[in-house]
N, C-alpha and C positions, 0 to 999 in steps of 0.2 A: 504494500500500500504506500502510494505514495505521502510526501511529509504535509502537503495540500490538503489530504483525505483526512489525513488522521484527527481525532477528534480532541478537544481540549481535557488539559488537565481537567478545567474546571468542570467539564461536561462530564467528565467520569465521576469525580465529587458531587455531583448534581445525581448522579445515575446510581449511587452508594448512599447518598440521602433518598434518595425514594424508595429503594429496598429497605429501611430503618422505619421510612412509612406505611408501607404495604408491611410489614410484620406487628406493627401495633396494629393496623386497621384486621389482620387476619386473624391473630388472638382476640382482639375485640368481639368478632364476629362470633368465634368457636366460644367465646367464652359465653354468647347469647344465643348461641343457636334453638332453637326449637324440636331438634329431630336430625337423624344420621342426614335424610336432604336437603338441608336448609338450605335455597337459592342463596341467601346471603355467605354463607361461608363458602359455598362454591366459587362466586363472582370474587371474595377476596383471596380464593386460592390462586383465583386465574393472574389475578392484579398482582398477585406478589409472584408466578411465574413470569411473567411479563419481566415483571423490574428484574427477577436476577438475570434471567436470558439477556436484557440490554444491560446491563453494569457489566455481564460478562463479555459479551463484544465489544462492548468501551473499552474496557480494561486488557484486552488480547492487542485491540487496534491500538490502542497510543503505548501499552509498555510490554505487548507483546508477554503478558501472566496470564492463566487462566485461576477461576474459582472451585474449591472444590463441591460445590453443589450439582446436581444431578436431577435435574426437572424429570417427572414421574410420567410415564408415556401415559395415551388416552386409554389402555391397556391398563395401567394400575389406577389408574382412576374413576376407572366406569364402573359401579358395582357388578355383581355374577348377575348372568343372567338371571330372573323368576318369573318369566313368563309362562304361557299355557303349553304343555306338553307338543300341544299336536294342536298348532293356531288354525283358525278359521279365516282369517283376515288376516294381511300385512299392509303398512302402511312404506312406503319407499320415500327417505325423505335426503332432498340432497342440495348441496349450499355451492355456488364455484364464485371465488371472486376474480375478477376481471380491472385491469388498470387501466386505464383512458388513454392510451399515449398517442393516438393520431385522430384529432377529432375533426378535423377536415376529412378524413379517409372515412370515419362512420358519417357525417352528414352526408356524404359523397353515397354510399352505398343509400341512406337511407330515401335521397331526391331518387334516386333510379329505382328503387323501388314503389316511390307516390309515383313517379312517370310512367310506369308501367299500369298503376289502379286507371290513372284517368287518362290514359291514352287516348281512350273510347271517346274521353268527354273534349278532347280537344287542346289536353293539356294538365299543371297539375293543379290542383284546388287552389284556392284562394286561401288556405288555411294550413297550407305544404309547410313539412317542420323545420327550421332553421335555428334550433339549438338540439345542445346535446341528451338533455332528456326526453325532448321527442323525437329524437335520433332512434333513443333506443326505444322508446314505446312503437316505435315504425317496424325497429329490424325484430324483436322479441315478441311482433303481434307477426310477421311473413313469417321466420325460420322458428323451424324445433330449438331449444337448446341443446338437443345433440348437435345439431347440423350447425349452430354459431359456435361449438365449444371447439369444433373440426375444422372451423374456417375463421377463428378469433383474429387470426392475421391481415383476414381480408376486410374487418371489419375495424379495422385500426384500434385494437384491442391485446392487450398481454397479459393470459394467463398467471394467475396468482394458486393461491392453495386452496382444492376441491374436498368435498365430504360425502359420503354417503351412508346413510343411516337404513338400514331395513328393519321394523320395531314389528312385532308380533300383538294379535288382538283377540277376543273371541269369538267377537260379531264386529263385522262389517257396521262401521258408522252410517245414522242415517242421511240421504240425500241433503245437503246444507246445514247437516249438523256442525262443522268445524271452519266455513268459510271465512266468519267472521275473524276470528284469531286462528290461524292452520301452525301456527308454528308453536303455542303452546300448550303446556301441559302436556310434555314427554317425557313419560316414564323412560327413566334411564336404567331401570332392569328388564324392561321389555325391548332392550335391542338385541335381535338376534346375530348381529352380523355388522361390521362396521369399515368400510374402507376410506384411509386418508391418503390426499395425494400433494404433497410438498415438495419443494426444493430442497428443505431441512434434508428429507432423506438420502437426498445426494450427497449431501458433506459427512453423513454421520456414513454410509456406505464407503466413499471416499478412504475416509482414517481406517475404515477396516481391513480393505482389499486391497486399495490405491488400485483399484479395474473400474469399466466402465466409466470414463471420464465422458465421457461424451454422453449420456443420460441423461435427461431434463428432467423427467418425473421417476420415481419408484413407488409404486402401488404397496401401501401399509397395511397388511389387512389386520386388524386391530382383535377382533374378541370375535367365539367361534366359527370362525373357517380358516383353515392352512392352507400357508403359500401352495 
């Protein structure tokens, strides 16, 4: 890294006072918790892996030490399974985040695609989208997300870290029972199956093999199914 990159003393100091915060705020929490899942001790677990994961990159990038802490995979942190033996229902639930870095190339994609709705009409609406968030209400309402997560490049779009959750049920939810909020209220012993996909697992790969340099993603599959 170069002496440009590297981050300040005092930014490491800064990144070693927020880990001293995230450890009061996380005993705080366990010390209130309500029950083994309390959301609130979860959220300060995360906050305080957060902070030592960046104090520890601070600290490798300007004085080139690491720490001896050891963040707990999603693996030691998601209770056992106790779902239903033999589900009825599975629910597939999955997150990919995506970075903005060419947003003339997504409005680009997104006009060729209103150009093609109203072709018929003579041209494109009066109401054709020229920013970015209806860029992407344009391309997210034409393609699958399979089909923009395979063509993210064309979409002036850069792949970040994906998730995939398959959570087990007895019965099948009724028609618009969960629209309103779909993302909560998930039982985290009812995940049958869990794969993450990160760049992390490239470096952690990396130090093990020193093979495979040339890999961008390594599929984690976290809690019951083997590689």
């Amino acid at each position: 890294m170069s002496d440009a990159a590297q981050p300040t003393a005092a930014e490491v100091r800064a990144a070693a006072e927020a880990i001293k915060t995230a450890l009061d705020r996380h005993l705080a929490a366990v010390e209130r918790r309500s029950g083994e899942d309390d959301p609130a001790v979860l959220e300060a677990f995360n906050q305080l892996a957060a902070a030592a994961e960046a104090y520890d990159e601070l600290l490798y990038d300007r004085y080139d030490e690491v720490t001896p802490f050891e963040i707990p995979s999603a693996e030691e942190s998601l209770p056992p399974y106790a779902g239903p033996e033999e589900p009825n229902a599975i629910s597939v639930l999955i997150r990919r985040d995506y970075a903005v870095v060419e947003p003339q190339r997504l409005l680009a994609q997104a006009q060729r695609v209103e150009a093609a709705e109203y072709e018929a009409a003579g041209g494109l609406a009066e109401d054709a989208e020229g920013t970015v968030p209806g860029a992407l209400g344009i391309l997210f309402g034409e393609f699958e997300p399979d089909e923009i997560a395979s063509r993210h490049k064309e979409f002036g779009l850069e792949e970040g870290d994906s998730t995939l959750w398959v959570t087990a049920a007895d019965e099948t939810p009724e028609a618009g029972e969960w629209l309103d909020a779909p993302f909560e209220h998930i039982d985290a012993q009812g995940v049958v199956c869990r794969f993450d996909v990160s760049a992390v697992f490239d470096d952690e790969d990396d130090e093990e093999t020193d093979e495979d340099e040339d890999l961008e993603f390594v599929e984690d599959e976290v809690q019951g199914v083997e590689r």
